[in-house]
C-alpha positions in Angstrom: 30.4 101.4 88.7 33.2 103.8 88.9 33.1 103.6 92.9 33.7 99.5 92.2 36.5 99.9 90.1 38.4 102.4 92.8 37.4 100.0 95.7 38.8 96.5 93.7 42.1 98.7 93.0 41.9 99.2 96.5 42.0 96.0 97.3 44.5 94.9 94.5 47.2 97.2 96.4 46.2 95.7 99.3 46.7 91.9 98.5 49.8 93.2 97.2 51.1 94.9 99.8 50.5 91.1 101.7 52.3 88.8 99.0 55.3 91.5 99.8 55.3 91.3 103.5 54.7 87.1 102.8 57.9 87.2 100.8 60.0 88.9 103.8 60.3 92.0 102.0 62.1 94.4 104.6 60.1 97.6 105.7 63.2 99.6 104.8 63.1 98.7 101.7 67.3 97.7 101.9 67.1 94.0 100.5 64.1 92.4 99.2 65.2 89.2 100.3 63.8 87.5 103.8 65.7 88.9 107.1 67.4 85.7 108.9 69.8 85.4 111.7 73.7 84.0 110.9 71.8 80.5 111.7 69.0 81.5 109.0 66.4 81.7 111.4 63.5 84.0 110.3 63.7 88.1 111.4 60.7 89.1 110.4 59.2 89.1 113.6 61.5 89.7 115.7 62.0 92.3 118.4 65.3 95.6 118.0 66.8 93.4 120.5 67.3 90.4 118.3 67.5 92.3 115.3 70.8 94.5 116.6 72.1 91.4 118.0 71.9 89.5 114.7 73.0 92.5 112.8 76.4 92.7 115.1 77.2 88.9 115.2 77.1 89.1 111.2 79.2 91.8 111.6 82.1 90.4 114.1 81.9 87.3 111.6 83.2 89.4 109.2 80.0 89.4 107.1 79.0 93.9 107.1 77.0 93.5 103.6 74.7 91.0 105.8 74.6 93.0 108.8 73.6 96.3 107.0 69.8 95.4 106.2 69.4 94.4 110.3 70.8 97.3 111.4 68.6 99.6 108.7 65.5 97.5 110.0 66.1 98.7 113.5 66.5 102.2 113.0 63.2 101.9 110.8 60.7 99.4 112.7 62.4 100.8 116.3 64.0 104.4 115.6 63.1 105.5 119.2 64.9 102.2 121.2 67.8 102.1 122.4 69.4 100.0 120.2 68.2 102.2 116.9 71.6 104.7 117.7 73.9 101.8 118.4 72.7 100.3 115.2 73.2 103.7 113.5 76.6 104.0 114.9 77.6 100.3 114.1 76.3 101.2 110.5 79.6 103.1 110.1 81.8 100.3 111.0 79.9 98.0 109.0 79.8 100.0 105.6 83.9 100.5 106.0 84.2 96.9 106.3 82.5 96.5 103.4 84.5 98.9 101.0 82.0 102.0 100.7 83.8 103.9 101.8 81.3 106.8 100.5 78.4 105.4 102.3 80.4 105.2 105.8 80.9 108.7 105.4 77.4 109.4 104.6 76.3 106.9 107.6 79.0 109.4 109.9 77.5 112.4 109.2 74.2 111.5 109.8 75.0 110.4 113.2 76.7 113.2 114.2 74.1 115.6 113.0 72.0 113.4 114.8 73.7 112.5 117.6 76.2 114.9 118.7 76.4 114.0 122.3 76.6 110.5 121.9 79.3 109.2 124.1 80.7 106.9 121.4 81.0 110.2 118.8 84.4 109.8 118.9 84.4 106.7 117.0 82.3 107.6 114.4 84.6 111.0 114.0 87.6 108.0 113.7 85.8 105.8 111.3 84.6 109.0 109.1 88.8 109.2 109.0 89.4 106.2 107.9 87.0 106.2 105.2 88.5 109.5 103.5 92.1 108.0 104.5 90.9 104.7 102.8 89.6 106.5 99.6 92.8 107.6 98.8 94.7 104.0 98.9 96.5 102.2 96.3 93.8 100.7 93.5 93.4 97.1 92.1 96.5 97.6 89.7 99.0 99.5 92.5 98.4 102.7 90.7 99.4 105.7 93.6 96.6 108.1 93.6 98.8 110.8 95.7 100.2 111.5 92.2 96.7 112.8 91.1 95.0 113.9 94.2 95.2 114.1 97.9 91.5 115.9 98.4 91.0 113.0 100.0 93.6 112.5 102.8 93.0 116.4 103.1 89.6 115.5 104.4 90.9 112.5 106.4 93.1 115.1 107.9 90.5 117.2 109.2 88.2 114.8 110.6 91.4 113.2 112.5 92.0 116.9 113.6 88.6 117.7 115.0 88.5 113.8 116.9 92.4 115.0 118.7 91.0 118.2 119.4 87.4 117.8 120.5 88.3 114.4 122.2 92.1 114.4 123.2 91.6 111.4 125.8 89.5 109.3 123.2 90.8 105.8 123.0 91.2 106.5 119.4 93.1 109.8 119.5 96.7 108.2 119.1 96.4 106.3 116.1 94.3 109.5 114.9 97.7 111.6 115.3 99.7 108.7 113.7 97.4 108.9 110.4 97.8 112.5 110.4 101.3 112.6 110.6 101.6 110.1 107.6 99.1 112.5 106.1 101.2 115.5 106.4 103.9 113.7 105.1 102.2 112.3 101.5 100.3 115.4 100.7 103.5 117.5 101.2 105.3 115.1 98.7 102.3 115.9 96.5 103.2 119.3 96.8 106.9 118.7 96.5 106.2 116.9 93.0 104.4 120.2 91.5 107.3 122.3 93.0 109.7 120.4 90.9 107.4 120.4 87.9 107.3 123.9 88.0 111.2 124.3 88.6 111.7 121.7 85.9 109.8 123.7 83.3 112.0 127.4 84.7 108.4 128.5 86.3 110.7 130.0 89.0 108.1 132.2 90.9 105.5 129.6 91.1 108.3 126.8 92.5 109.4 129.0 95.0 105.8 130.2 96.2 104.8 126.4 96.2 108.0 125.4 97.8 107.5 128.3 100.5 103.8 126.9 101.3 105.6 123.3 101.7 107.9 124.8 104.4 104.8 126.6 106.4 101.9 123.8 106.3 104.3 120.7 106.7 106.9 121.4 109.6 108.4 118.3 110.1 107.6 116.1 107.0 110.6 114.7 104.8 110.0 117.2 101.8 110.4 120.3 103.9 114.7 120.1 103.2 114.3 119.7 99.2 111.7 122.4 99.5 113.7 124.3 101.3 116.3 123.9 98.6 114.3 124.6 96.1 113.1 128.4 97.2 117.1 128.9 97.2 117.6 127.4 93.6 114.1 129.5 92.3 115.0 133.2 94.1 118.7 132.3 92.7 116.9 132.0 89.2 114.9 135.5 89.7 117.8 136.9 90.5 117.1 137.3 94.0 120.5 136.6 95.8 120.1 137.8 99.4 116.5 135.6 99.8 118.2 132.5 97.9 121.3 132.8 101.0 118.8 133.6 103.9 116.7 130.4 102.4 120.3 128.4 101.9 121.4 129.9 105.9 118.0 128.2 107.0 118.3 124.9 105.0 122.0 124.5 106.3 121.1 125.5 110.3 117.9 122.8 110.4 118.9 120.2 107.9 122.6 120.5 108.6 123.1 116.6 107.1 120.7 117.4 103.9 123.5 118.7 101.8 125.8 116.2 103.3 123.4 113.2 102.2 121.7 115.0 99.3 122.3 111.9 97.2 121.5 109.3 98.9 118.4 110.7 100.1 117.5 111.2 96.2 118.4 107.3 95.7 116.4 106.0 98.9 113.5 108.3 97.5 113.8 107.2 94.0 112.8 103.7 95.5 117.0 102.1 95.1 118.5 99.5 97.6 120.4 102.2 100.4 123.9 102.1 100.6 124.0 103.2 104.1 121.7 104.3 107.1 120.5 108.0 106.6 121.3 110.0 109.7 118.5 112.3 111.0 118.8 115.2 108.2 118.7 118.0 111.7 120.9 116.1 113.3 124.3 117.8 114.2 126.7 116.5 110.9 128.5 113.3 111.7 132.8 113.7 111.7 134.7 112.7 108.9 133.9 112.9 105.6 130.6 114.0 103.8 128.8 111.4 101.9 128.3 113.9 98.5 129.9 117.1 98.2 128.0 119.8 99.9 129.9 122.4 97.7 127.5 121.1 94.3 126.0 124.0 92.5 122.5 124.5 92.3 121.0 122.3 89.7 123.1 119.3 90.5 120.0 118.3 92.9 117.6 118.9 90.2 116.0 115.4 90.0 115.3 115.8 86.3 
């Protein structure tokens, strides 16, 4: 009796397991509705071939959510064909488009620990990019989340990093070296904001060592001036005269139009309509006379 009941729940898992793959249930287990082409023509049959080439043209229609379950059907049903890593790689592109943003990175660093030699790496180094860049973009209500935390663009600028260094004649390399530099420039503002919140609240030691770390990571981006001039208002504060006039001799050799300009940079910053055209701030100082008084004592720039 016993061996009866164990073979007709045998069976019962069996029928089962038919009425699922009747229904069109996928063997991946992604969507437990029926596959089907953009014409909705039946998949469940069909070869990696048409299945990648199904999955792509939902893709370029601009349709990723669709195109995921195809391409996690070939990588399943056909893992050792030659379209499983194209559909792997295409995964990437196709969670971005979507919005998960976490998932493409997930999909990324599967294929790379996968696929290392893959000749199309270098795109899924770019994509894993875009995906931290992207996770650190403006929200549904225009909130900036640079005021709370650039972990994020951080990441973004690492994986742009590796792609310029690893690949330097990648097709994606340039715009890879234009994200970082817009990188470099945000999370140095972020930095900028705690060196004035510290400054603000006379925590002179911790402006100036956050103001000092500005000037060494960030070469080049806008804050580097105003953190420049903030070392020389905090050593000035400590009591520290000869670091606060080798800072000031620094700020007024590479930024020789910051002081000149001081206040209309704060204005253009502070998101107001410009009066004029800022020159280059290390640009040899225009003739004629200064647009602010460079002669302003130290806490007249203190955007409090």
């Amino acid at each position: 009796m016993r061996k009866i009941v164990l073979a007709l729940g045998v069976i019962a898992i069996l029928v089962m397991a038919g009425c699922a793959s009747d229904k069109g249930i996928s063997e991946t287990g992604y969507s437990n509705k029926p596959l089907t082409d953009r014409q909705g023509h039946k998949l469940e049959s069909a070869d990696a071939k048409r299945l990648y080439e199904s999955a792509r043209d939902f893709l370029m229609h601009g349709q990723p959510s669709r195109a995921l379950p195809l391409y996690a059907e070939v990588s399943a049903r056909f893992p050792f064909s030659e379209y499983a890593p194209q559909s792997e790689l295409e995964t990437v592109a196709a969670h971005y488009e979507a919005g998960d943003y976490d998932q493409a990175i997930d999909a990324a660093d599967r294929f790379i620990k996968q696929h290392p030699r893959n000749p199309h790496v270098d795109y899924v180094y770019y994509m894993r990019g875009l995906s931290n860049y992207a996770r650190n973009n403006p929200g549904l209500l225009g909130s900036n989340p640079d005021k709370r935390n650039v972990d994020y663009l951080k990441q973004a600028f690492n994986d742009f990093s590796l792609l310029v260094e690893n690949y330097p004649n990648s097709d994606y390399a340039k715009d890879a070296q234009l994200h970082m530099i817009d990188i470099r420039n945000r999370v140095a503002a972020f930095d900028l904001r705690i060196a004035e919140y510290y400054y603000k609240r006379r925590a002179y030691v911790a402006s100036a060592r956050r103001a000092e770390s500005i000037v060494k990571h960030y070469q080049g981006s806008d804050s580097v001036p105003r953190a420049l001039e903030i070392m020389e208002q905090s050593y000035a504060k400590l009591n520290l005269p000869d670091l606060a006039e080798d800072t000031r001799a620094i700020l007024q050799v590479s930024y020789p139009n910051y002081l000149l300009h001081r206040d209309e940079f704060y204005r253009q910053q502070a998101g107001e309509a410009p009066n004029y055209t800022l020159p280059d701030l290390g640009a040899p100082p225009a003739a004629g006379k200064p647009a602010s008084d460079p002669a302003s004592d130290d806490d007249s720039s203190d955007n409090g």
